[in-house]
Each structure stands twice: as C-alpha cells, then as structure tokens.
N, C-alpha and C positions, 0 to 999 in steps of 0.2 A: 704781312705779305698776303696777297692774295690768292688765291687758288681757283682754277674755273673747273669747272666737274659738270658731266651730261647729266639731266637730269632724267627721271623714270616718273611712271606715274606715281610713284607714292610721293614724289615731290612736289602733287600739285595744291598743299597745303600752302607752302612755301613760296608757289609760284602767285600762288592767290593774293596772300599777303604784300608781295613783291611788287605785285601790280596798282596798288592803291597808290602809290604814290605819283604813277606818271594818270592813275583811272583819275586823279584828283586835277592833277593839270586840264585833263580834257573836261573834264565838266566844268572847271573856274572858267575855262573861255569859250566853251560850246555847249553851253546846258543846251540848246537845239537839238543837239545830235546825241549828247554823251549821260547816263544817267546813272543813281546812286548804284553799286553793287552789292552783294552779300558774297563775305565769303566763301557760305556753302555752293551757292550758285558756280560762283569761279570757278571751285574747285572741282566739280561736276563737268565744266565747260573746260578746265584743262586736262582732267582727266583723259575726254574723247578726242583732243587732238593729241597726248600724246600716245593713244594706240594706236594712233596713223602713224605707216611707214612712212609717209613725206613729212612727218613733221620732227625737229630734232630742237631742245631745248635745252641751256648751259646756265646755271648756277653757278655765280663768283661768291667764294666763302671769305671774309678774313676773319684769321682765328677761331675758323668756324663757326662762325655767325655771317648765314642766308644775307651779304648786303646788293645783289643785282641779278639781272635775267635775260636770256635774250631768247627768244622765240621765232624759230626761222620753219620755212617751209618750202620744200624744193616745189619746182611749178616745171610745168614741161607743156610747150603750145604744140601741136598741128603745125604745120604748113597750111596758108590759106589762097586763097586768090591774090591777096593783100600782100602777108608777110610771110616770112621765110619760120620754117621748125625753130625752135629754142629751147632751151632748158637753162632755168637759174635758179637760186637760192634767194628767196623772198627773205629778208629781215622784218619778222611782221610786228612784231615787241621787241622793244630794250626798254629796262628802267634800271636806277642805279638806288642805293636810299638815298636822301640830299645826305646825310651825314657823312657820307665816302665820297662825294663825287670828286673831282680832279684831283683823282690819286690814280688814274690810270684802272679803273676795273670797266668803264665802256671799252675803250679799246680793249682792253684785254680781251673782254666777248666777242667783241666784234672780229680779233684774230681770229678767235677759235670757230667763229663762221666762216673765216674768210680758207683756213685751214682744211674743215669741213669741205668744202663747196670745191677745193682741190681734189683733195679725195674721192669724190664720187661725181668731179668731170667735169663739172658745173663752170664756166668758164666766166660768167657773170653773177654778180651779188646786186640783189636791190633791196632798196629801201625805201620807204614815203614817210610822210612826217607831214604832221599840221601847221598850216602858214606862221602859226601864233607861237612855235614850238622852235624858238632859237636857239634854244641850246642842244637839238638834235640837229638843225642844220651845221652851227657850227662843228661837233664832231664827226658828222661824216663828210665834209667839206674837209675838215683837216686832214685826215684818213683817205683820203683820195678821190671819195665819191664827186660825183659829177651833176648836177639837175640833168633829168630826161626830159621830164611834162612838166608841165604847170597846170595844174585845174582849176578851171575859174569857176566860181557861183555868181548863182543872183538868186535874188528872193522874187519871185514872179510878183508876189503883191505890190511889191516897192517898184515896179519896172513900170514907166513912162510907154 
C-alpha cells in the first residue's frame, strides 16, 4: 500500500535521489537544455525551495521505501492590463521509480496536490510537461487536466 506524506527539508536527500529518474528522461532527449546532476547539488537546490512558504512537496512511501515525488508551488499573478489576478498551484515535479509505476502512486500525488490546492483556495492546478514526455501527458490527460499552451521552438541556426 502506498502512503503520501509532506515532505520537510530533511527530506531533500530523498527528493534528490527521486529526481534522477524523471532528471534522466530529460537529458536522454534534451541534452540541449538538461544536464548531468549531483546529488549534493540537488539537495542544496531542494533544500531552498522547501523553506519557501509557496512551495509544498509529498513523498509516496510503499512499505516505506521513498518510491515517488511531487513538487508543487502555489503562484499568484497581478491583474495586468492584459489579464485578470489569479492564483494556482503549479505542479513543477512528479516522478515515480519505474519500478512502481502503474500502481496508482502519480495519482495518488497528484490527489494530494489537488487536495492541497482546495485547502488554501487555489481554484486551479497546472502542470507542463516536455513534448517528448508521454507518459505525463497521458496521466494528467486521464486526471482531468486539459492542454492550456503549446510552446513552439525553433533553432534560429536551422531557420530558412
């Protein structure tokens, strides 16, 4: 059975580790953008988000063994000339191990942001995900989420 628990900063050993497997995804198909990590770095880099009050992070244990993560961050815009105030719950990390996947521990997290994000008001939940990255769209596609944007690139050197 699985269990999701908040995590604190002493859990950012845990979150570091957690990370390698989806940090491993993004450099197999954007070495461009995405590069080798170390864990102590990580865990320095998670450390300082989770002393932010906007940032809230959840650990899925089963049998208490660290198998997933999700790292969210509430965001709050202005009113601009443009667009109207907002406030939502940014999904900025999930990973699962592959070992556990489709046993229900994303969803699980992602309940417990979506729970979250009840609690303190937040009326909208997002998330982004790399083009290359199908098996985040299909779970939040199943889960209800919706595409907002699409971001297109170009590589200026290859442009005609």
């Amino acid at each position: 059975m699985t269990t999701i628990r908040t995590a604190d900063i002493g859990d950012a050993t845990v979150l570091a580790k957690l990370n390698a497997f989806v940090q491993q995804l993004h450099l197999q198909h954007r070495p461009d953008q995405f590069k080798e990590t170390s864990v102590p770095d990580l865990e320095a880099w998670y450390e300082s988000l989770l002393e932010r009050p906007t940032t809230r992070a959840w650990i899925a244990e089963t049998q208490g063994r660290p198998v997933g993560y999700l790292l969210a961050i509430s965001r709050d815009v202005p009113e601009s000339p443009f667009t109207k105030a907002r406030a939502w719950l940014e999904v900025d990390q999930i990973a699962v191990d592959p070992n556990y996947r489709r046993q229900g521990v994303a969803r699980a997290l992602v309940a417990k942001a979506i729970a979250y994000a009840r609690e303190e008001g937040a009326n909208r939940i997002e998330a982004s995900s790399w083009s290359f990255n199908q098996e985040a769209h299909n779970l939040f596609g199943h889960l209800g989420f919706v595409p907002k944007i699409i971001r297109f690139e170009l590589d200026a050197g290859d442009a005609e």
